[in-house]
C-alpha positions in Angstrom: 5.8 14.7 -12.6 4.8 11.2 -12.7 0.8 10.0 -12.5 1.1 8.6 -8.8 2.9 12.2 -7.2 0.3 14.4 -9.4 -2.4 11.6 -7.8 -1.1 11.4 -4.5 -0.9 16.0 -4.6 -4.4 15.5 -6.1 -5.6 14.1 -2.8 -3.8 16.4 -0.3 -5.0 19.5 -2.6 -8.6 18.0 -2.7 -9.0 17.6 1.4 -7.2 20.9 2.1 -9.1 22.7 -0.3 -12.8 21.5 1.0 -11.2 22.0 4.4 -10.4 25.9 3.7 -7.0 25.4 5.3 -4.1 28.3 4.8 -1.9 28.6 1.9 1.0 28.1 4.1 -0.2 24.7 5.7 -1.0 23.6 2.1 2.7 24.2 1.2 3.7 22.3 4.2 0.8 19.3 2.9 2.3 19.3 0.1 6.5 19.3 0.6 8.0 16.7 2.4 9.9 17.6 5.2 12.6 15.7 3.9 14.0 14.1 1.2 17.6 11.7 1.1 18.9 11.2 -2.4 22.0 8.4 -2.2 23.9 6.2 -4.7 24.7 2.7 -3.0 28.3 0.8 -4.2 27.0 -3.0 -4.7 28.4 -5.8 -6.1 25.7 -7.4 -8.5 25.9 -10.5 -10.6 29.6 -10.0 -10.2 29.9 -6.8 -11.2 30.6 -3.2 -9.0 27.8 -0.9 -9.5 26.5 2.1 -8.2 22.6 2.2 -8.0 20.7 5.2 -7.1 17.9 6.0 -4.7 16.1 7.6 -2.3 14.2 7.9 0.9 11.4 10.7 1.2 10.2 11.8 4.5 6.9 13.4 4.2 5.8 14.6 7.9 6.4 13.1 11.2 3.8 15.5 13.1 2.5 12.2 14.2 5.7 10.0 15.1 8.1 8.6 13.0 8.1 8.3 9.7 6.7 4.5 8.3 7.0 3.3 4.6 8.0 0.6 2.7 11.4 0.3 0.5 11.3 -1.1 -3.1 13.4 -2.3 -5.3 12.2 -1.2 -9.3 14.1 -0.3 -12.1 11.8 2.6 -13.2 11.5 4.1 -9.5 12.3 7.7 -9.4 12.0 10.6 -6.6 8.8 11.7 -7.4 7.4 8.4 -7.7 8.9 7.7 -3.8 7.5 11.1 -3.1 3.9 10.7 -4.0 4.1 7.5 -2.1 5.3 9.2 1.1 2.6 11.6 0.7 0.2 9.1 1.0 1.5 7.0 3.5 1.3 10.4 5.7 -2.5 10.4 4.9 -3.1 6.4 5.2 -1.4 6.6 8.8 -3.4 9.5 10.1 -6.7 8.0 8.8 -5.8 4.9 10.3 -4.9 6.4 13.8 -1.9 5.6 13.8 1.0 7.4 15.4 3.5 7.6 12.4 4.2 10.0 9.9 4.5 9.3 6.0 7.7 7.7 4.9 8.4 5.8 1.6 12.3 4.5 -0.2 13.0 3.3 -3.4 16.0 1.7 -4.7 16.2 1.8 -9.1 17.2 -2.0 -9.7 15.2 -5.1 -11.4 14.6 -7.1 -8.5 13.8 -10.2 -10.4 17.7 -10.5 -11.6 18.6 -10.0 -8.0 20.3 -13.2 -6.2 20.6 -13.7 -2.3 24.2 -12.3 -2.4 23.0 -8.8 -4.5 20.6 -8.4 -1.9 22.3 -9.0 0.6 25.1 -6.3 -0.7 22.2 -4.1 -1.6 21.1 -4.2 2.2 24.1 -3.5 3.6 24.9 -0.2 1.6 21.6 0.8 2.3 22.3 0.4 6.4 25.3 2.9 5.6 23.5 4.9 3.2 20.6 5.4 6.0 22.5 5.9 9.1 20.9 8.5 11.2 18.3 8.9 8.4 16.2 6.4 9.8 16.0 4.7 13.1 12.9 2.9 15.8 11.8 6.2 16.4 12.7 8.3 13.1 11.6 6.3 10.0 10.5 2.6 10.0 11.3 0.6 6.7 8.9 -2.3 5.4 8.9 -4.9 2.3 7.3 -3.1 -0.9 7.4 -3.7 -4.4 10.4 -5.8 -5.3 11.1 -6.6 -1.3 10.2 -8.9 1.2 11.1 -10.3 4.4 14.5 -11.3 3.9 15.4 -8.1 2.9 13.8 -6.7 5.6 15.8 -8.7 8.1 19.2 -8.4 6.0 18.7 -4.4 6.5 17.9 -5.0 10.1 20.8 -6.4 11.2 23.2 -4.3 8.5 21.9 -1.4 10.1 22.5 -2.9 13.8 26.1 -3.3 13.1 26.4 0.1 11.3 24.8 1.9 13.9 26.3 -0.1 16.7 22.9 -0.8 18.2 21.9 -3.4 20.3 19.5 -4.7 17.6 17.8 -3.4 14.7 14.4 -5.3 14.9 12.2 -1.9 15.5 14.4 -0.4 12.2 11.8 -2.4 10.0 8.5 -4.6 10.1 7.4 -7.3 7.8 10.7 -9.6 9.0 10.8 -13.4 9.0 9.2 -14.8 12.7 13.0 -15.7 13.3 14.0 -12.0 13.1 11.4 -10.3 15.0 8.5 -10.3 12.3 4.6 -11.5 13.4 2.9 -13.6 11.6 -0.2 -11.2 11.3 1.9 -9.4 9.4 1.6 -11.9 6.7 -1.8 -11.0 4.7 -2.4 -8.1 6.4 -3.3 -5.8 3.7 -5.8 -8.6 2.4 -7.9 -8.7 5.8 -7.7 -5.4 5.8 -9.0 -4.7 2.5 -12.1 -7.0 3.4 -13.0 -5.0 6.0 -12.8 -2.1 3.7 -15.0 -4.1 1.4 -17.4 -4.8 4.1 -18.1 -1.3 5.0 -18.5 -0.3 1.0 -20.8 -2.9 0.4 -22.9 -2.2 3.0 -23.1 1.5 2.6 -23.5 1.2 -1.4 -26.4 -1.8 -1.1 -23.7 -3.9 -2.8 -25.1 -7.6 -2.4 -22.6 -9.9 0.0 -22.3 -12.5 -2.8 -21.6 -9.9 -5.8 -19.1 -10.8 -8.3 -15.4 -9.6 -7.8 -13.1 -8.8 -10.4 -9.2 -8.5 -8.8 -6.6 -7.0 -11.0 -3.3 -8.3 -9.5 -2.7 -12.1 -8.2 0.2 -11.6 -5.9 0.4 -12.6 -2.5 -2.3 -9.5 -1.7 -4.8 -10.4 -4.7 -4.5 -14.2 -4.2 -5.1 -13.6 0.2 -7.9 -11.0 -0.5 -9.6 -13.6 -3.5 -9.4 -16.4 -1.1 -10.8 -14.4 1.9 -13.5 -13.0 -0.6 -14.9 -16.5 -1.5 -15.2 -17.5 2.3 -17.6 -14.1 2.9 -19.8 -15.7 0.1 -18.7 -13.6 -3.0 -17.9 -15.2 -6.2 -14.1 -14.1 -8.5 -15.5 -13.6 -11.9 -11.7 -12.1 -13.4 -7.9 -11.8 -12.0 -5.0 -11.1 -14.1 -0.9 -11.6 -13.2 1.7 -10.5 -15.3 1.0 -13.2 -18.1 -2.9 -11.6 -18.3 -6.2 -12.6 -17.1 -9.0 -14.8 -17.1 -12.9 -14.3 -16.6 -15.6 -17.0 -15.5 -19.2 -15.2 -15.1 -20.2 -17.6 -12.4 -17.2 -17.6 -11.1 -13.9 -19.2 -11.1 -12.3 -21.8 -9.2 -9.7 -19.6 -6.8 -8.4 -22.8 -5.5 -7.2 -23.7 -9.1 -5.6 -20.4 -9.4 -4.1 -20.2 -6.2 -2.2 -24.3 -7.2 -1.5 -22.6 -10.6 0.8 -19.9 -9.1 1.9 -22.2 -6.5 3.2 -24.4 -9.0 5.5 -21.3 -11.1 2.5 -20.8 -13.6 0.3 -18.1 -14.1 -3.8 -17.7 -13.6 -3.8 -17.9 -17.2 -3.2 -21.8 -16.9 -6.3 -22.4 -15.9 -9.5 -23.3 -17.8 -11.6 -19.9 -18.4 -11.9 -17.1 -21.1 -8.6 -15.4 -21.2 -8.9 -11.4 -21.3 -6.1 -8.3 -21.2 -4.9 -7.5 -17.5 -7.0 -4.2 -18.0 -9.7 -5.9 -19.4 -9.9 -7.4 -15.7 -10.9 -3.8 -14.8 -14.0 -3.6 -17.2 -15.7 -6.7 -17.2 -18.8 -7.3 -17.0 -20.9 -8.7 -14.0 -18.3 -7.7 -11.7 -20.0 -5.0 -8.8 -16.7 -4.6 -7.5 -13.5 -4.5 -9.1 -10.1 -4.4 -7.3 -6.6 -2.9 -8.5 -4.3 -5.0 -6.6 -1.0 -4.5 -8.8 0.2 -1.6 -10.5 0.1 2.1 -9.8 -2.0 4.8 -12.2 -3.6 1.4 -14.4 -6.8 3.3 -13.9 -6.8 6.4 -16.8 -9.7 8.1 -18.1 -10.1 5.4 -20.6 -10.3 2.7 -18.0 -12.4 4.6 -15.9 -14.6 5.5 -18.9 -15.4 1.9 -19.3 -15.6 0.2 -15.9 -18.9 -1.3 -15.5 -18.5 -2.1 -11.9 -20.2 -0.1 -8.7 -17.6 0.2 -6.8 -13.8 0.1 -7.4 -11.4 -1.0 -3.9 -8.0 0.4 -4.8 -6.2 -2.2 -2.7 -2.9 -1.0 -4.8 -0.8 2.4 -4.2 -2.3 4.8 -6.2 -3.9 2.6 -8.7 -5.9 5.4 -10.5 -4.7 8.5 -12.0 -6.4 12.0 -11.4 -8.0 12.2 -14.5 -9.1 8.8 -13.7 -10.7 9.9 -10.7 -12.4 12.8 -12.1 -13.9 10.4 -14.5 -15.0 7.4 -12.2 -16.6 10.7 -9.6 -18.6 12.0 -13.0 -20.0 8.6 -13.6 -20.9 8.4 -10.0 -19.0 5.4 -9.3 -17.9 5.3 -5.8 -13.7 4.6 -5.1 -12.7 3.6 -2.0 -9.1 5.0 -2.2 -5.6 3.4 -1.3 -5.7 5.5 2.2 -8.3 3.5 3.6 -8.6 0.4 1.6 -5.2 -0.9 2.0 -3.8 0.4 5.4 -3.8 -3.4 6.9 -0.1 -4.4 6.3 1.0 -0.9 7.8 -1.3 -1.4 10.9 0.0 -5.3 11.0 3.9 -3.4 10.9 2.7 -1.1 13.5 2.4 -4.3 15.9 5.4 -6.1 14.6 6.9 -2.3 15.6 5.5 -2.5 19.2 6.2 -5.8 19.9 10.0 -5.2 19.1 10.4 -2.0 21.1 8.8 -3.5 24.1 10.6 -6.9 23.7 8.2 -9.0 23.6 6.2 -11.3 22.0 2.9 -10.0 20.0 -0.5 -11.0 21.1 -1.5 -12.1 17.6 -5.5 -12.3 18.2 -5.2 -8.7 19.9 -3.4 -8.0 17.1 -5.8 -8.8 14.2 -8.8 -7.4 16.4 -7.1 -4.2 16.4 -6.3 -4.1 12.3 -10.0 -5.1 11.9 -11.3 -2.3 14.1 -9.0 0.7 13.2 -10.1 -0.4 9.6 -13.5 -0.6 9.7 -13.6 2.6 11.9 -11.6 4.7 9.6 -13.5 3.6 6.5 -16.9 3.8 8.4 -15.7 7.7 9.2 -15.0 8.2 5.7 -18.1 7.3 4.5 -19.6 9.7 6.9 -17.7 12.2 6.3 -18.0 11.7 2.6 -21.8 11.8 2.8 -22.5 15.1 5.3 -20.1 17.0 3.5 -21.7 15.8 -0.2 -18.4 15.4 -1.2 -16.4 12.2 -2.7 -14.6 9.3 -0.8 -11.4 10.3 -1.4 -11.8 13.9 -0.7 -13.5 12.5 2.3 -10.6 10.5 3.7 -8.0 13.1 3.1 -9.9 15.8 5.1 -10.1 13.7 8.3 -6.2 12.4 7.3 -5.1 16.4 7.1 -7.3 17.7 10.4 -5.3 15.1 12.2 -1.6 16.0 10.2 -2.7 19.5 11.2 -3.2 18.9 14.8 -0.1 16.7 15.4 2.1 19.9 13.7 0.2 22.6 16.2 0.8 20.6 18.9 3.5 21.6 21.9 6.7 19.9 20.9 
């Protein structure tokens, strides 16, 4: 098994366990209720191919399944698994009324060209028919996708399906093809109100230094959003490495640096390892906005930080979190830290059923609410039952799994 499925079963095993629930509804926790193993015939960089991949659909007791679709060469079924697992447990805490859905297609994404996409997209709507749908599984942009590919699918899988229109088939679109623009740096505000919450309920100062592993379009938002609520960036890191200011660096240089095809690394500041990001000193906070399972025993043995913000998909492993829980450093985890861009998707979603257009203020007042609320619930949770964050999280995330499966069908 991979560290993000033994992470991700880690979690459900961890809730179920402190809630006492039955063997049999563990089982059922831990299985997805279905899982779609496909090989797609593309034509890429001139060439036939057949790439493989899958779509994992962990529980719709709550509606339909929602999850991104990536593109990666080292993405595997257990990998889309553990991600479907906890996209169940990040909709439920978020009140949402989706199940847990995730897809992964094994290809480099940064070799693909408009027309591989674009072939990738539509084998994909064939592959899919009747496997997903408005009301049976929602796609979304992940790792190695974005909005074009979101709307190439969409109207692929119109035409396959002989639908009217595919805009409630996926979220995170261009405007043009149904997408809103809250849905655009969703993850980031939501994250900050994750933040907020933590802060306050670990006497973390509002201006405390921030150390933000990841500088993609989520690290870079959430940095930027960050500085305006008065905190200062001491470290980031992007593929190339990372760079550390103790009083703070400039997040506007950063921000021109990637803008103009460079890295963070360009800039003028003490250059560190991308997991040296993750251990720096005078950072309270430090934020895994990149990879999964960066965060291993070692890491976690050596983060100096109060609090860690895992705006990534299952950015620490399980020994990792055993570690960080000994040293009594408090996590908020994935489930509740980064459930914006699903909550922005679940408006894009709305809108497109409905046909119409989204209220965008409405909109973000909703994300910041359901996040605040959920991670304000955790944190209760988390301290009348003595128990951690994550644990926490997962328990209110299974009661509410648990109820939608009882429930009259």
């Amino acid at each position: 098994m991979t560290p993000l499925i033994i992470a991700a079963r880690g979690a459900v095993k961890a809730g179920a366990h402190h809630l006492r629930v039955s063997e049999s509804d563990l089982d059922r926790l831990l299985n997805p209720e279905r899982e779609v193993a496909f090989r797609l015939p593309v034509r890429i960089n001139g060439e036939n191919r057949f790439l493989s991949g899958w779509r994992v659909q962990h529980s719709r007791a709550l509606g339909p399944g929602k999850g991104g679709m990536r593109y990666a060469a080292g993405v595997n079924r257990d990998e889309v698994t553990g991600l479907a697992t906890l996209m169940t447990l990040k909709n439920a805490l978020a009140s949402l009324p989706y199940g847990g859905a995730k897809g992964g297609v094994a290809v480099s994404a940064g070799r693909l060209d408009a027309g591989d996409r674009e072939s990738i997209a539509e084998a994909l709507a064939h592959a899919l028919t009747g496997v997903v749908g408005p009301h049976t599984d929602i796609l979304g942009p992940d790792v190695g996708t974005g909005s074009a590919d979101m709307d190439r699918f969409a109207s692929a899988w119109a035409d396959v399906a002989d639908a009217e229109s595919g805009r409630a088939v996926a979220t995170g679109k261009s405007p043009d093809a149904g997408g809103i623009k809250l849905r655009t740096g969703a993850t980031a505000r939501g994250c900050l109100q994750a933040i907020r919450v933590a802060r306050e309920r670990a006497g973390i100062s509002s201006d405390a230094g921030v150390a933000i592993q990841g500088f993609g379009s989520v690290g870079r938002e959430l940095a930027e959003l960050l500085v305006d609520d008065g905190h200062s960036i001491v470290a980031v890191s992007d593929s190339s490495g990372g760079v550390h200011d103790p009083d703070g660096l400039d997040v506007n240089r950063l921000v021109k640096a990637k803008e103009d095809g460079g890295s963070v690394t360009d800039v003028d500041a003490d250059r560190i390892s991308s997991v040296g990001v993750l251990t720096v000193d005078g950072a309270a906070i430090v934020v895994p906005a990149a990879l999964q399972a960066v965060i291993d025993v070692d890491v976690a043995e050596n983060i100096r930080a109060d609090l860690v913000v895992e705006a990534a998909n299952g950015p620490t492993t399980l020994d990792g979190m055993r570690r960080l829980d000994r040293r009594g450093i408090a996590v908020v985890p994935d489930m509740a830290a980064n459930a914006g861009g699903v909550i922005g998707s679940y408006h894009e979603w709305c809108a497109a059923l409905e046909k119409r257009d989204c209220d965008g203020q409405r909109a973000e007042e909703d994300l910041c609410e359901r996040v605040a609320q959920s991670n304000v619930d955790m944190w209760d949770r988390a301290e009348k039952d003595q128990i951690d964050l994550r644990t926490a999280a997962s328990a209110i995330a299974i009661e509410r799994v648990l109820d939608g499966m009882r429930a009259p069908r």
